[in-house]
C-alpha positions in Angstrom: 180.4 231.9 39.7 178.8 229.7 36.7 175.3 230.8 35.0 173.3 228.0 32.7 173.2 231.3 30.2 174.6 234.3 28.7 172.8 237.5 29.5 173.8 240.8 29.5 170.7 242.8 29.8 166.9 241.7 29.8 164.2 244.1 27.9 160.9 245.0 29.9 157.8 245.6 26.9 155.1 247.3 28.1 151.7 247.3 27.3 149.0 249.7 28.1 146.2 250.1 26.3 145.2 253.4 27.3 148.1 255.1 26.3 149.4 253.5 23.6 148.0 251.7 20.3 147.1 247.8 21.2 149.7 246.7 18.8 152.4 249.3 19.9 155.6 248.1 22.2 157.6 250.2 24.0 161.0 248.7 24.7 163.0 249.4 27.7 167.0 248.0 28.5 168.4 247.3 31.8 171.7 246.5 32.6 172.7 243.9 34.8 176.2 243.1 36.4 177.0 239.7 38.3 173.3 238.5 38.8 173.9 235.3 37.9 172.9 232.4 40.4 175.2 229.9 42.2 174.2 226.8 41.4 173.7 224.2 43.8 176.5 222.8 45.6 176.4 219.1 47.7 175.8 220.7 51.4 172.3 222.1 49.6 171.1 225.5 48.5 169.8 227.7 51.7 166.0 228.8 50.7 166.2 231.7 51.6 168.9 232.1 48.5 166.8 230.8 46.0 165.4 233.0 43.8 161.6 234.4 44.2 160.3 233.2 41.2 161.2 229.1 41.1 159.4 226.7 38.1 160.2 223.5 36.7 161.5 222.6 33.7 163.3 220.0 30.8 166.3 219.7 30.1 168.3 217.5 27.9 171.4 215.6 29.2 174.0 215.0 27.0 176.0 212.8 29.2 173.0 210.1 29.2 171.3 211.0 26.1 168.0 211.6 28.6 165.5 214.4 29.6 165.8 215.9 33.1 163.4 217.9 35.0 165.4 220.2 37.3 163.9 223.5 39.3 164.6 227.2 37.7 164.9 230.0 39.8 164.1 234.1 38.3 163.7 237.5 39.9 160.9 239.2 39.0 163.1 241.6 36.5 165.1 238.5 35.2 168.3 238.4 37.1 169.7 235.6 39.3 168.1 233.1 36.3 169.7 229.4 36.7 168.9 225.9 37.5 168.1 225.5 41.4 168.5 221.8 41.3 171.0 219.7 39.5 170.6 215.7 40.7 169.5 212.5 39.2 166.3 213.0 40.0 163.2 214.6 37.9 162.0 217.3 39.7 159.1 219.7 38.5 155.9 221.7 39.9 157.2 223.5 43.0 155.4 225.6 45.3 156.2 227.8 48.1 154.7 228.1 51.2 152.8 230.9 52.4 155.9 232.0 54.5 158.5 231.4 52.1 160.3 228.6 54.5 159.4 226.1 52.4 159.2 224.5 49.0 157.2 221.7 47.7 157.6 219.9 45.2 157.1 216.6 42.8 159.8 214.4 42.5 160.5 210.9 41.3 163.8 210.7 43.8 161.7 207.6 45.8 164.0 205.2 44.1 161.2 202.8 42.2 160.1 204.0 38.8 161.2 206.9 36.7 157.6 207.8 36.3 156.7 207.4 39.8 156.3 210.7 41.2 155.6 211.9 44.9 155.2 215.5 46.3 158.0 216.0 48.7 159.3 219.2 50.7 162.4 221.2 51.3 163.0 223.4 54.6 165.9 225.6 55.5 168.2 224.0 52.7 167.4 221.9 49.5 169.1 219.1 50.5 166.6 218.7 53.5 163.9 216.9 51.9 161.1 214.9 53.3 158.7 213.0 51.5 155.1 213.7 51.7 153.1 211.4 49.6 153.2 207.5 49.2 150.6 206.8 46.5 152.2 204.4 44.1 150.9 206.8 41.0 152.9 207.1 37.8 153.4 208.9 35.1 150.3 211.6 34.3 148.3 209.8 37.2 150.8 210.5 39.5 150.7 213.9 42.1 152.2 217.1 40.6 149.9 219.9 40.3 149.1 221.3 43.9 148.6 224.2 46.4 149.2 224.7 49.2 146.7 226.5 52.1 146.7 230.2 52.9 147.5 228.9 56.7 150.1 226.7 55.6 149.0 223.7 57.3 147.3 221.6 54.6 148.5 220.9 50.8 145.8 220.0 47.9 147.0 218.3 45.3 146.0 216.3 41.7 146.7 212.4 41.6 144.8 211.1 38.8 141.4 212.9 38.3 141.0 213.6 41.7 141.9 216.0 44.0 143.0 215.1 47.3 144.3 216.9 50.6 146.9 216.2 53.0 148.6 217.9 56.4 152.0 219.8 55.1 154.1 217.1 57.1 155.5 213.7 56.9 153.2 210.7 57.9 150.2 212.0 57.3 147.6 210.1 55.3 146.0 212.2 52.2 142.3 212.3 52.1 140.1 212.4 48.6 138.5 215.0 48.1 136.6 214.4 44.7 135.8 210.9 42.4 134.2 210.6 39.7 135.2 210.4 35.4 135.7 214.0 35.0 139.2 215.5 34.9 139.9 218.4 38.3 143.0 220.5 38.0 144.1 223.6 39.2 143.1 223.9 42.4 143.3 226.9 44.6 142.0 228.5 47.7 140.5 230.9 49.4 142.2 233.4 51.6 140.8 231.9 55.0 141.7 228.4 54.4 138.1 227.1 54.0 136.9 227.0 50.6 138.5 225.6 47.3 138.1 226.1 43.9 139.7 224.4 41.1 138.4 223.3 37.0 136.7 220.6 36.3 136.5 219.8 32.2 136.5 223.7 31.2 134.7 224.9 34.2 135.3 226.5 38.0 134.2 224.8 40.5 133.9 225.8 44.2 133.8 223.3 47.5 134.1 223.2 50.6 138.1 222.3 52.0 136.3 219.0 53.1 134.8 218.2 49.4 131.7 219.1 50.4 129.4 221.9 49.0 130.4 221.5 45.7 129.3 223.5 42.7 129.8 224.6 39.1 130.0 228.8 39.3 131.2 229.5 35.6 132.3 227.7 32.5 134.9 228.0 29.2 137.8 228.3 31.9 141.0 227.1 31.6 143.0 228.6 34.7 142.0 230.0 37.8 143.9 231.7 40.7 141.6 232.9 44.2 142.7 236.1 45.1 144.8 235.8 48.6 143.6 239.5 49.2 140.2 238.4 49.3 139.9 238.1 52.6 136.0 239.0 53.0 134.7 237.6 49.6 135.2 235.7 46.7 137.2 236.9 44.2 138.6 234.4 41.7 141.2 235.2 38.7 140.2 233.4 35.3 141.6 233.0 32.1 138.6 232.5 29.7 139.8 231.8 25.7 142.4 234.3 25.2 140.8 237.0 27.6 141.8 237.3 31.8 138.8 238.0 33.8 138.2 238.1 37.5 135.0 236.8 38.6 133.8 239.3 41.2 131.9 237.9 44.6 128.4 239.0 42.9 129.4 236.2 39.5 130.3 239.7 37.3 133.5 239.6 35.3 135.7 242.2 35.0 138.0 241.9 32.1 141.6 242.3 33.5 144.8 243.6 31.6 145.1 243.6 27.6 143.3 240.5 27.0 145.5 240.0 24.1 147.8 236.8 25.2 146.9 233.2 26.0 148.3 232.7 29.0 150.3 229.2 30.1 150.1 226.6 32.5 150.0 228.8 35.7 148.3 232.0 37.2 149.5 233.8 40.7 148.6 236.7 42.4 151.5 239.1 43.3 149.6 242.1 44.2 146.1 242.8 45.2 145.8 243.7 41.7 148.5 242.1 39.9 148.8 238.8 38.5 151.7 236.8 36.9 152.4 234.4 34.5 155.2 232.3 32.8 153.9 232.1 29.1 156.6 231.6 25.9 159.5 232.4 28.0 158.4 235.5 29.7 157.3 236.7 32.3 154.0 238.2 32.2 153.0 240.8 34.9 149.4 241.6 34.2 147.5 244.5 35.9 144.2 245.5 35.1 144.7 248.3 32.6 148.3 247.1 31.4 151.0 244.4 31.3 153.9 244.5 31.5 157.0 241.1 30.1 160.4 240.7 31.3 162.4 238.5 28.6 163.9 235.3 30.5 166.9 233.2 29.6 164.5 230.7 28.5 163.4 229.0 25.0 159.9 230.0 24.3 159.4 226.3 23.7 160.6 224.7 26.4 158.5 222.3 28.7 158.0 223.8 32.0 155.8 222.7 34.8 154.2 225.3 37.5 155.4 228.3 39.0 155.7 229.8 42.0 156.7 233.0 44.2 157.9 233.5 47.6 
């Protein structure tokens, strides 16, 4: 067994602010024996190996003097840390589906540009991929960024400045959801399938899983996650500055773990009150009175692209 690191043990700090000062750290070691991950061999990695946590990221190759994106797999406490895929192709932004059978993901392995991205998905092994979009985007225009439905039938994705929504299987035709100059990102929906709400130039916006309804609910927002526990209401996860706030189904906030940390690229829900996110090369499990980071194998500077948990 081969690992893409060295690791020995991984250090948990711990944050609380009602027990401790705000700049105190309390560190805790853990050792860990064998947890390294296989990496991928040519009959293709079962899913259900993989590890929970998968995002993407860059890495130099030395053989052709050229950056890579390949998937990276993590546990929640740090072990079974390694590349997921190793191939010719650029792979970044992967997503699970709600039932953990399946993994999403944008690729450039359609054979025609470098830059020319499409989402594809992977079932039962990695090497079973199929191909789900056919736009003809490239580079930062092309689809990357996306979510898929609590129901598992429908994926919403960014191509361009536009968000767009297509049936979670091959040969389906994606349907545009928004048009206009402004930039929408991050999109996310609502437990029942119907509603989705994403940011538009610093703000959230909510609309209907048909484009419709749309409307600006609060601004200065950079991410935003919907709860999937929210099955009756709205309740929406925001990161606002350097302070996490959920907006609350009657437009209060209520400020959510230390609110000391900027948070990067990505915001899941683990728990009905947890959150997650990959920031600096750590993981960052945020609750509402205290947050907890589990060190990674990862250089706080490198480029990655979404994450995701099964």
């Amino acid at each position: 067994m081969t690992c893409g690191f060295d690791r020995t043990s991984f250090s948990i700090r711990v944050f609380d602010n009602s027990k401790v000062p705000s700049n105190a750290e309390a560190f805790l070691t853990f050792e860990i024996v064998n947890e390294c991950f296989t990496p991928p061999s040519p009959g293709g990695v079962p899913l259900a190996d993989l590890p929970a946590y998968v995002t993407g990221m860059k890495f130099f190759r030395p053989t052709t003097g050229t950056d890579d994106y390949q998937l990276y797999g993590f546990n929640a406490d740090g072990t079974g840390e390694g590349r997921v895929t190793d191939n010719a192709f650029r792979d970044r932004a992967p997503e699970w589906s709600p039932d953990g059978t399946r993994l999403s993901f944008s690729s450039n392995r359609n054979g025609t540009s470098q830059d020319n991205y499409d989402l594809y998905v992977a079932e039962g092994t990695l090497d079973n991929v199929q191909r789900l979009t056919d736009l003809g985007m490239t580079g930062s225009s092309a689809p990357r960024r996306h979510a898929w439905s609590p129901d598992g039938t429908r994926i919403c994705f960014v191509a361009g400045r536009d968000l767009y929504v297509i049936d979670a299987a091959p040969g389906k035709t994606p349907v545009q959801l928004t048009q206009g100059p402004e930039g929408d990102d991050q999109p996310t929906w609502s437990q029942d399938s119907s509603r989705i709400a994403f940011v538009r130039d610093l703000a959230l916006w909510i609309m209907d899983a048909d484009g419709g309804n749309a409307q600006m609910v609060l601004d200065d927002v950079f991410f935003a996650a919907w709860s999937p526990h929210a099955a009756d209401g709205r309740r929406v996860a925001v990161q606002r500055g350097t302070g996490m706030f959920i907006l609350e189904p009657d437009d209060s906030l209520t400020p959510w773990g230390d609110n000391t940390a900027a948070i990067a690229d990505t915001l899941l829900w683990t728990t009905e009150d947890g959150l997650v996110s990959l920031y600096g090369g750590e993981l960052w499990f945020i609750g509402e009175t205290s947050t907890q980071v589990v060190d990674l194998d990862i250089d706080p500077l490198a480029d990655t692209e979404g994450l995701t948990r099964r």
